[in-house]
BALOBA-1460 file (C-alpha; in Angstrom, 3 decimals):
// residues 280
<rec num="1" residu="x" x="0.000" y="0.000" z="0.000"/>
<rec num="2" residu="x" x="1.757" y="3.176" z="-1.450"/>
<rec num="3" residu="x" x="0.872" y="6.645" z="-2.737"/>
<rec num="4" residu="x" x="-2.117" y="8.510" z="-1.960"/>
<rec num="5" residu="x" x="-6.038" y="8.141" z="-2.805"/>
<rec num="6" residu="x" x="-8.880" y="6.339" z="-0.835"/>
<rec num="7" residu="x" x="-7.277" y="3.203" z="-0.133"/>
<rec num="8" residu="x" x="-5.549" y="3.050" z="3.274"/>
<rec num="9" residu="x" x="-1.775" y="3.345" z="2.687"/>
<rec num="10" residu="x" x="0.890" y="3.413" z="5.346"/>
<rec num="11" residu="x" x="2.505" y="6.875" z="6.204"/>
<rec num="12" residu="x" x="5.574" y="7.338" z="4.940"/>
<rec num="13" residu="x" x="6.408" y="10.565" z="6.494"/>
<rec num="14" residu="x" x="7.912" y="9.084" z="10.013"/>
<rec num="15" residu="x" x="10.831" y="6.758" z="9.795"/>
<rec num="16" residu="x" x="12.974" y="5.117" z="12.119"/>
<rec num="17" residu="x" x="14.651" y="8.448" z="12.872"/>
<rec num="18" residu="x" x="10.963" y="9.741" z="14.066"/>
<rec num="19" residu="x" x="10.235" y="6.481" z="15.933"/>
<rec num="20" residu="x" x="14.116" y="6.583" z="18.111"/>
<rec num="21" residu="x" x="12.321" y="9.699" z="19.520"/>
<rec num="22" residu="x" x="9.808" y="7.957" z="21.703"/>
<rec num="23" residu="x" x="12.450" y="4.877" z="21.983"/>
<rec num="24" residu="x" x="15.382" y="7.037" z="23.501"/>
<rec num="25" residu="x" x="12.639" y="9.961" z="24.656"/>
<rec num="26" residu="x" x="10.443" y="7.449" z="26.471"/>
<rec num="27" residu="x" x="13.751" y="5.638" z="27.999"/>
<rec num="28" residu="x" x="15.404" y="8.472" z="29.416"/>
<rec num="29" residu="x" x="12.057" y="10.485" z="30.705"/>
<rec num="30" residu="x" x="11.650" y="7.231" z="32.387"/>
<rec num="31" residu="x" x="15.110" y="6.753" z="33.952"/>
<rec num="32" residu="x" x="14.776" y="10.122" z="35.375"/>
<rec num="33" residu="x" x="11.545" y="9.356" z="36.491"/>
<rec num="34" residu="x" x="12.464" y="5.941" z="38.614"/>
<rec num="35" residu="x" x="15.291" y="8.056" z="40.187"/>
<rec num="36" residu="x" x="13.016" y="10.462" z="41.209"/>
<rec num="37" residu="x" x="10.883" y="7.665" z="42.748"/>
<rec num="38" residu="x" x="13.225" y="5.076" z="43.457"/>
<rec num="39" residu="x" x="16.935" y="5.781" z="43.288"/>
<rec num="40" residu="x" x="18.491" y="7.124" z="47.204"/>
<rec num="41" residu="x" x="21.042" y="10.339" z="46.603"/>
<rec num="42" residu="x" x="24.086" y="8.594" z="45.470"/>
<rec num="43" residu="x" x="26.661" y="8.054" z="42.558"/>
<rec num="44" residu="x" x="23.371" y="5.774" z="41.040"/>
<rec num="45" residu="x" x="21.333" y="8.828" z="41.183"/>
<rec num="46" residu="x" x="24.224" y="10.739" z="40.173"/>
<rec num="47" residu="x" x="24.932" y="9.186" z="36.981"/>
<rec num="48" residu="x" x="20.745" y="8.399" z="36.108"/>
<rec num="49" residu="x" x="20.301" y="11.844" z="35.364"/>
<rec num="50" residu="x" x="22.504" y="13.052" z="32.869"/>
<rec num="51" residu="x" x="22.528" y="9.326" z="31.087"/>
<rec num="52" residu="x" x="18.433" y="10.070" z="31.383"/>
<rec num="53" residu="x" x="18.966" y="13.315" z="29.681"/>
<rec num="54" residu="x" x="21.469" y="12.288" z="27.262"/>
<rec num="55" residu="x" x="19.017" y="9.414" z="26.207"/>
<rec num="56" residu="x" x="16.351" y="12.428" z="25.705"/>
<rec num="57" residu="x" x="18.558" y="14.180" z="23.418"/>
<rec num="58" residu="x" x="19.813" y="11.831" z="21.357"/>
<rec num="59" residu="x" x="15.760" y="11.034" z="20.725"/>
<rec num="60" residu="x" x="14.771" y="14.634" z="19.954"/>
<rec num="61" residu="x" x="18.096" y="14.775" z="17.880"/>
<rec num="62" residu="x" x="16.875" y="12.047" z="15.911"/>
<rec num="63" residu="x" x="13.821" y="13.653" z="14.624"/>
<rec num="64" residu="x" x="15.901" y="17.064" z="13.717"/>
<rec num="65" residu="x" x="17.587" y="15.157" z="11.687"/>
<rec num="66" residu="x" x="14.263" y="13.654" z="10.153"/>
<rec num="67" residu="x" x="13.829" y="16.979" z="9.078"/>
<rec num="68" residu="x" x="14.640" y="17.731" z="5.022"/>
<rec num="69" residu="x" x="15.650" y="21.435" z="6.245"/>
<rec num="70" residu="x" x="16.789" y="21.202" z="10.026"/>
<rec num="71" residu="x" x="16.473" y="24.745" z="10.700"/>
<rec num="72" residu="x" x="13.029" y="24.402" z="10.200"/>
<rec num="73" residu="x" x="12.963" y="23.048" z="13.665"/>
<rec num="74" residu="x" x="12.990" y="26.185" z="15.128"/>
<rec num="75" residu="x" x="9.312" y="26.293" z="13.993"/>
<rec num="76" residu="x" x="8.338" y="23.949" z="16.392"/>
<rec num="77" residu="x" x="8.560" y="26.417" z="19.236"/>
<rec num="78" residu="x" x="6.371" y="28.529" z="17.285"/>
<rec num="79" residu="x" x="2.830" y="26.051" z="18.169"/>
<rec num="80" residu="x" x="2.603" y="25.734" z="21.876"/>
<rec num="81" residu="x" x="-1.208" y="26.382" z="21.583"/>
<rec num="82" residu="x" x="-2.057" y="23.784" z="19.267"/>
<rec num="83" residu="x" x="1.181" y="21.793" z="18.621"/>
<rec num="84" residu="x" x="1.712" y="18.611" z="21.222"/>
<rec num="85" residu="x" x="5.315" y="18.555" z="18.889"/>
<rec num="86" residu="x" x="5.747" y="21.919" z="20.095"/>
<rec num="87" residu="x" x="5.022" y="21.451" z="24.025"/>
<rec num="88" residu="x" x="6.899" y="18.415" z="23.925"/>
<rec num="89" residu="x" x="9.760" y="20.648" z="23.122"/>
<rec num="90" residu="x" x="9.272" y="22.761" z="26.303"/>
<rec num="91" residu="x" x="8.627" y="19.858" z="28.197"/>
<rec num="92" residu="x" x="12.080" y="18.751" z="27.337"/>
<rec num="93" residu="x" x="13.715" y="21.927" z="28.015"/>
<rec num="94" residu="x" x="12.310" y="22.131" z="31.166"/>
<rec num="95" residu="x" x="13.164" y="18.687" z="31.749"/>
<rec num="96" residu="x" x="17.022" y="19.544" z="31.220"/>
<rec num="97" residu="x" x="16.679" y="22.784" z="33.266"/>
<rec num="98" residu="x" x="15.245" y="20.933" z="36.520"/>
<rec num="99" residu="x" x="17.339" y="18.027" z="35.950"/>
<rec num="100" residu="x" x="20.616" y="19.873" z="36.051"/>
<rec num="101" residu="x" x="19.640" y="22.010" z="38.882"/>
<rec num="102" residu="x" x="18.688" y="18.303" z="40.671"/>
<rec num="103" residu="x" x="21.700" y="17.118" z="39.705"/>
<rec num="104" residu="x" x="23.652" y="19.784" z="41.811"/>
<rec num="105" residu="x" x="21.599" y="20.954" z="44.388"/>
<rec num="106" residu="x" x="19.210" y="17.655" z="44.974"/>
<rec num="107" residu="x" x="16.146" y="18.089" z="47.879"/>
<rec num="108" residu="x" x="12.469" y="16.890" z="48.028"/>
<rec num="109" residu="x" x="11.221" y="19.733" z="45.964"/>
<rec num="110" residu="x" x="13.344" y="19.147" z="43.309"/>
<rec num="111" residu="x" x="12.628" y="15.392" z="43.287"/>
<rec num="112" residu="x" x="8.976" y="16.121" z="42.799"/>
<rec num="113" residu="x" x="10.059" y="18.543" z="40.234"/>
<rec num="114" residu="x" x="11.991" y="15.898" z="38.810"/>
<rec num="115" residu="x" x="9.101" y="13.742" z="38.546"/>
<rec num="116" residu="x" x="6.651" y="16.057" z="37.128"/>
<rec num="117" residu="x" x="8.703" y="16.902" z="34.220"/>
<rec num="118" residu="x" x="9.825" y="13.667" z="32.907"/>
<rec num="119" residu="x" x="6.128" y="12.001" z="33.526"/>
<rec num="120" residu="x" x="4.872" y="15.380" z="31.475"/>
<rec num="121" residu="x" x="7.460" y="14.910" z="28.629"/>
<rec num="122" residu="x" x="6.444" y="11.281" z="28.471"/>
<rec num="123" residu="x" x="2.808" y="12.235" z="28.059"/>
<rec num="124" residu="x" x="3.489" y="14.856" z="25.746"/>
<rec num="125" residu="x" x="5.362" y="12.078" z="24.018"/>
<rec num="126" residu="x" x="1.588" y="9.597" z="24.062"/>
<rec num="127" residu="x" x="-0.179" y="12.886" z="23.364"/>
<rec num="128" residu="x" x="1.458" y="13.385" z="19.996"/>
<rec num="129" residu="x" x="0.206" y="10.077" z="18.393"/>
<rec num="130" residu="x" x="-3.153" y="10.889" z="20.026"/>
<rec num="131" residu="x" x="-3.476" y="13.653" z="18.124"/>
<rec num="132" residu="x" x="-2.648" y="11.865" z="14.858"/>
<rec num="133" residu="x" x="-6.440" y="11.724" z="13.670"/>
<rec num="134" residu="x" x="-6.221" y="9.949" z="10.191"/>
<rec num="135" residu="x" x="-3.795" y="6.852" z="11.817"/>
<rec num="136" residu="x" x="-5.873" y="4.258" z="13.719"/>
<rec num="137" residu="x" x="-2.761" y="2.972" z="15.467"/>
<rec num="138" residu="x" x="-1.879" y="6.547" z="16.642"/>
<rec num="139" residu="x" x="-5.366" y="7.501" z="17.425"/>
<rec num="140" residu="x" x="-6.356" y="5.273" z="19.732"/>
<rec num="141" residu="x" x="-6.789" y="6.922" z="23.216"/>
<rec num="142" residu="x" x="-5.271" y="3.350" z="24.787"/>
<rec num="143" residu="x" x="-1.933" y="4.564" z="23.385"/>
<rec num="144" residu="x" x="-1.267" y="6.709" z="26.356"/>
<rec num="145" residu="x" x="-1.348" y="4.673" z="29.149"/>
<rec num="146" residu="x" x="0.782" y="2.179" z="27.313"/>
<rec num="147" residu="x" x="3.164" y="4.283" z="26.004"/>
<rec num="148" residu="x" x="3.427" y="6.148" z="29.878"/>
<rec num="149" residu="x" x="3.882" y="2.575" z="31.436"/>
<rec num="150" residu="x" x="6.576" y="1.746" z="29.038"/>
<rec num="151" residu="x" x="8.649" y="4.474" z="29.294"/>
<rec num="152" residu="x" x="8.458" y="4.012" z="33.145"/>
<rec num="153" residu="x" x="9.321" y="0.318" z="32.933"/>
<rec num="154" residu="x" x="12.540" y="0.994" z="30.286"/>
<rec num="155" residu="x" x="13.737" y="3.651" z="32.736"/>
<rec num="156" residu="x" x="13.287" y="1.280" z="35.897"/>
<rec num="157" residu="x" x="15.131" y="-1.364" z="34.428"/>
<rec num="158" residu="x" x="18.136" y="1.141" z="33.612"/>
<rec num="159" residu="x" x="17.609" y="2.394" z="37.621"/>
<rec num="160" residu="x" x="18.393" y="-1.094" z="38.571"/>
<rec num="161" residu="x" x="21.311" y="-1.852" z="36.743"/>
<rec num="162" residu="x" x="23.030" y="1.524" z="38.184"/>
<rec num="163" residu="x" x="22.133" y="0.521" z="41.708"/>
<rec num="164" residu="x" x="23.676" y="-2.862" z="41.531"/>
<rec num="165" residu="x" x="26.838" y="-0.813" z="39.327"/>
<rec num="166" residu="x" x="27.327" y="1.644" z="41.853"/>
<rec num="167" residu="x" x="26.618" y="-1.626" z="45.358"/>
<rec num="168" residu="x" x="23.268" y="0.522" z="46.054"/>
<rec num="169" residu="x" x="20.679" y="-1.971" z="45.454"/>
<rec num="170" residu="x" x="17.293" y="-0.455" z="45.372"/>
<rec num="171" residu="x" x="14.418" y="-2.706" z="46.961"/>
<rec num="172" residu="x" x="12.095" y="0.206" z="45.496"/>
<rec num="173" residu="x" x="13.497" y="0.289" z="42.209"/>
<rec num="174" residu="x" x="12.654" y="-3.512" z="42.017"/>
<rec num="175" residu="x" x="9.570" y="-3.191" z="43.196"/>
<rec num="176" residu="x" x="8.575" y="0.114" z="40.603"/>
<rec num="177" residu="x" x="10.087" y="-1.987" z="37.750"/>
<rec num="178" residu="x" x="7.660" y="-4.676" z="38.559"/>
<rec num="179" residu="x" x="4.367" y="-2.826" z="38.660"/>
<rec num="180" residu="x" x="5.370" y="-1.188" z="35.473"/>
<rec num="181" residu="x" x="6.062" y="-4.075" z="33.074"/>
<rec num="182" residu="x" x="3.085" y="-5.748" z="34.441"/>
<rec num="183" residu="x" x="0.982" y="-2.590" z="33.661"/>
<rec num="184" residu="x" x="2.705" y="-2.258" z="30.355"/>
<rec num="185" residu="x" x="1.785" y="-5.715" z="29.526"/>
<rec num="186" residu="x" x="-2.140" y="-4.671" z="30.274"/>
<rec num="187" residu="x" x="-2.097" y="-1.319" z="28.404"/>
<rec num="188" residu="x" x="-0.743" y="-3.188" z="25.297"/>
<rec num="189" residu="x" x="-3.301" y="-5.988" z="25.402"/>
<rec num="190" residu="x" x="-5.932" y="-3.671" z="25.981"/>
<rec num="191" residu="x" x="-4.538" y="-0.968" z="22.997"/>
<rec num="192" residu="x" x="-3.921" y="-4.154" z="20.314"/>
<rec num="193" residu="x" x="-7.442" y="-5.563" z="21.396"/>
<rec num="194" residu="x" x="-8.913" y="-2.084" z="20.635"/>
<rec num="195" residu="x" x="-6.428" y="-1.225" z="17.624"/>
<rec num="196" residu="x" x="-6.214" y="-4.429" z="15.675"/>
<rec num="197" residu="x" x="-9.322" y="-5.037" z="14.687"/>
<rec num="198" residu="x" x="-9.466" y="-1.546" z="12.494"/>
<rec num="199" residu="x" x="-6.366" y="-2.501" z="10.770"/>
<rec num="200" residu="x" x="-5.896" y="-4.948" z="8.230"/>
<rec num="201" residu="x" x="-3.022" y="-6.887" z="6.380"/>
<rec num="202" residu="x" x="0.593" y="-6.683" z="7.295"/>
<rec num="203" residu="x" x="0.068" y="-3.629" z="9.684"/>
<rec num="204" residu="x" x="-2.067" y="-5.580" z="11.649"/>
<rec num="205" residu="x" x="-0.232" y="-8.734" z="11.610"/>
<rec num="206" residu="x" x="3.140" y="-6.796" z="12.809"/>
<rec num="207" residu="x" x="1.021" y="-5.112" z="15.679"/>
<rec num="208" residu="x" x="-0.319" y="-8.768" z="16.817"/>
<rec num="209" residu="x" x="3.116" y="-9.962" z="16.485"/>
<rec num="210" residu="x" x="4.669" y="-7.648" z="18.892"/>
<rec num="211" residu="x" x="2.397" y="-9.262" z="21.781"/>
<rec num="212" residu="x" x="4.436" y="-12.627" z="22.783"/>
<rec num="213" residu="x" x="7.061" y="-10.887" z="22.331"/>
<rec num="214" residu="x" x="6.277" y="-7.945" z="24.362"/>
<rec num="215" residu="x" x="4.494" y="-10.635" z="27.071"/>
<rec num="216" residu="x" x="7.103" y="-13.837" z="26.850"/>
<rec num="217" residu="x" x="10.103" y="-11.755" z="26.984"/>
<rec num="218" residu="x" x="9.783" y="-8.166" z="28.205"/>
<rec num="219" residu="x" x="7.997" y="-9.346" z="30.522"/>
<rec num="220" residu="x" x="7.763" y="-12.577" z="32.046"/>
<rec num="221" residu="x" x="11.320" y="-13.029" z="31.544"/>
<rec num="222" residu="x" x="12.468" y="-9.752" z="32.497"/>
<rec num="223" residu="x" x="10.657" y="-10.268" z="35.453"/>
<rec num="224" residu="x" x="12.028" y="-13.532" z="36.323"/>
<rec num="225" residu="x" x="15.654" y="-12.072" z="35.584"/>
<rec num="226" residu="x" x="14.682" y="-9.357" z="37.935"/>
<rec num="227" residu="x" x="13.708" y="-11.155" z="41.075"/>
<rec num="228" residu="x" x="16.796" y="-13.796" z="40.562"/>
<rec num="229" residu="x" x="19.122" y="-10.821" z="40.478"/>
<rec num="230" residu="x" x="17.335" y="-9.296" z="43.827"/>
<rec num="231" residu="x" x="17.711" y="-12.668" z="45.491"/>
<rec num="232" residu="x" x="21.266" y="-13.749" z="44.435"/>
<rec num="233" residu="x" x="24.963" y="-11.954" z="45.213"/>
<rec num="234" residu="x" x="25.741" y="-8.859" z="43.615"/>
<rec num="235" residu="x" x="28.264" y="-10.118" z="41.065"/>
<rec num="236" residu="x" x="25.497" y="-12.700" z="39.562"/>
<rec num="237" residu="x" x="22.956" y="-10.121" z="40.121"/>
<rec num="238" residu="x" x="24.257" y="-7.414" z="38.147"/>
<rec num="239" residu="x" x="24.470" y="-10.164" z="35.056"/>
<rec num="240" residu="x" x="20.731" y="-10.566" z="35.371"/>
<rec num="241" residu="x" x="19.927" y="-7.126" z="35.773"/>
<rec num="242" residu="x" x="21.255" y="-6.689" z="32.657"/>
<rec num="243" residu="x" x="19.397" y="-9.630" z="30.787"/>
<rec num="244" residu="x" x="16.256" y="-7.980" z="32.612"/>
<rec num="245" residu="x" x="17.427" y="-4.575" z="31.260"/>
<rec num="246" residu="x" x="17.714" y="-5.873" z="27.915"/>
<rec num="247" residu="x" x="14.556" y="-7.636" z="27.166"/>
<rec num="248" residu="x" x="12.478" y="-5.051" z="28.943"/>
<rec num="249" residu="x" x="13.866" y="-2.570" z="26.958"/>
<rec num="250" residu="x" x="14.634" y="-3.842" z="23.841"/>
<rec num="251" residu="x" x="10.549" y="-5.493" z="23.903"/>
<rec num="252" residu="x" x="9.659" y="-1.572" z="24.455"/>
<rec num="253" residu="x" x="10.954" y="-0.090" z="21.566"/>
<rec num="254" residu="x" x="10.179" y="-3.206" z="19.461"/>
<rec num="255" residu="x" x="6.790" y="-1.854" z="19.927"/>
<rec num="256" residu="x" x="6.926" y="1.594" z="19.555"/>
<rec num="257" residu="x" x="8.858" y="1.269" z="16.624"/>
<rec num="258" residu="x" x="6.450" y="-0.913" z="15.090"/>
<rec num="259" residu="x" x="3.765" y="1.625" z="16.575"/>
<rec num="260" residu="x" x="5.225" y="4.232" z="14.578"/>
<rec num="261" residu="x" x="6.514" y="3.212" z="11.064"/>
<rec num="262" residu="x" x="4.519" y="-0.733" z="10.671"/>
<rec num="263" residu="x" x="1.336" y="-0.225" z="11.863"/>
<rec num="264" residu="x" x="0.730" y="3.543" z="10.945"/>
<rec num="265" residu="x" x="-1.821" y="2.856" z="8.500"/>
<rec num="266" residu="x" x="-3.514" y="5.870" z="7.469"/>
<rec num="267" residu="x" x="-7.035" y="5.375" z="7.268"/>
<rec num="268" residu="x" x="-7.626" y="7.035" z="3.310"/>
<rec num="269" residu="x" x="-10.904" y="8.724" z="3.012"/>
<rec num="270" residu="x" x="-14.296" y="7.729" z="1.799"/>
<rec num="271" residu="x" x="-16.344" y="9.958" z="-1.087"/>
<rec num="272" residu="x" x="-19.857" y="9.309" z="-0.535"/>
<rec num="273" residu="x" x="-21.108" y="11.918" z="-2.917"/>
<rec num="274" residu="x" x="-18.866" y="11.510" z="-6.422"/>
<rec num="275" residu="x" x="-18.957" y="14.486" z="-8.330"/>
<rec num="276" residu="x" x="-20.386" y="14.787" z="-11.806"/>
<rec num="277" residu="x" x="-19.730" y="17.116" z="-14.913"/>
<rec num="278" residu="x" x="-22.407" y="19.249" z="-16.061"/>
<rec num="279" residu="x" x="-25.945" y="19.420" z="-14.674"/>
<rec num="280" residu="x" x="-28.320" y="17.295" z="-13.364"/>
């Protein structure tokens, strides 16, 4: 499905470079997030927020250089009213203002500050595909609390594996990363149960296929890996951690990268009233 006309087609204006900004956006919102919630003040901490806004960057980097004309970027600052591209802009530069002045002069206001600013770029994040009209897979108001969840289970998994780098394990950090895979893993059975049945063909098969994967390994497993490597020494737990890290992760931006550029099938347009040459 190509081109333009009433058929469905899938978009072809976001690529890989669009979808690595809610992969490495929805990581690192969420790894400053679980530090906010989970990680004590420490070299853990220490290092989870400028790795969480690094990761933000490199997303939001990613989609300038989407752009055919990056200086057209600055536009996006121009749309704060209407735009959910353009608040998710100052979402992120608030993000980096609060997260540097956490990172040097850390205190309870700042870790609620902290908080509110990566949960608000993450949702600026869901609100952008919500605000896609013509793309059922976008659309679909379900997409939020999935895409929330996973960006707080990516970023709890990468909490973890600093804690257990840096001999700090985290009991709370465990317990946030399990609450938020298993929530993940009900948002995106709820979103392909509502989503799936509008699509049809290979966007809908790649959207179905996502789920054991998403369920099997990013979760289940990752879980699994997860409570071995909070029950076992700290030199076999930080191998686990890892493996957790990896499959939580890596089943995350499986999906929002099929999200983005496999399922994205517009939805064309219908012409109930063709119109005729001439008068009737």
């Amino acid at each position: 499905m190509s081109g333009f006309g009433p058929k469905p087609w899938i978009q072809q204006h976001w690529d890989w470079r669009a979808a690595a900004n809610f992969v490495f956006g929805g990581a690192g919102s969420g790894l400053i997030l679980a530090a906010a919630l989970a990680l004590p003040l420490g070299p853990a901490r220490a290092v989870s927020l400028p790795l969480g806004l690094a990761l933000v960057a490199l997303g939001l980097t990613c989609v300038w250089l989407e752009i055919g004309r990056p200086l057209r970027a600055l536009h996006v600052l121009l749309n704060a009213r209407t735009s959910w591209m353009t608040r998710e802009a100052f979402a992120g530069i608030a993000l980096f203002g609060v997260t540097v002045a956490a990172f040097f002069r850390p205190g309870d206001w700042m870790e609620i500050a902290l908080g509110f600013f990566a949960l608000l770029f993450a949702w600026c994040q869901a609100m952008i595909l919500r605000a896609s009209k013509g793309i059922p897979a976008w659309r679909e108001p379900k997409v939020i609390p999935f895409i929330l969840a996973t960006a707080l289970g990516e970023g709890a998994a990468l909490a973890i594996v600093l804690a257990l780098a840096y001999n700090m394990p985290s009991p709370l950090a465990y317990g946030l990363f399990a609450l938020a895979v298993l929530a993940r893993a009900a948002a995106w059975m709820v979103y392909v149960a509502s989503v799936a049945p509008k699509l049809g063909g290979a966007p809908q098969a790649a959207l179905v296929a996502v789920t054991p994967v998403l369920l099997w390994i990013g979760t289940f497993a990752a879980l699994a890996l997860v409570a071995l490597a909070a029950a076992l020494p700290r030199h076999f737990a930080m191998l686990l951690a890892l493996g957790a890290a990896a499959a939580a992760i890596g089943a995350g931006w499986h999906a929002k990268r099929t999200i983005v550029t496999r399922a994205s099938l517009n939805q064309g347009f219908a012409l109930p009233n063709l119109p005729t040459r001439g008068a009737r």
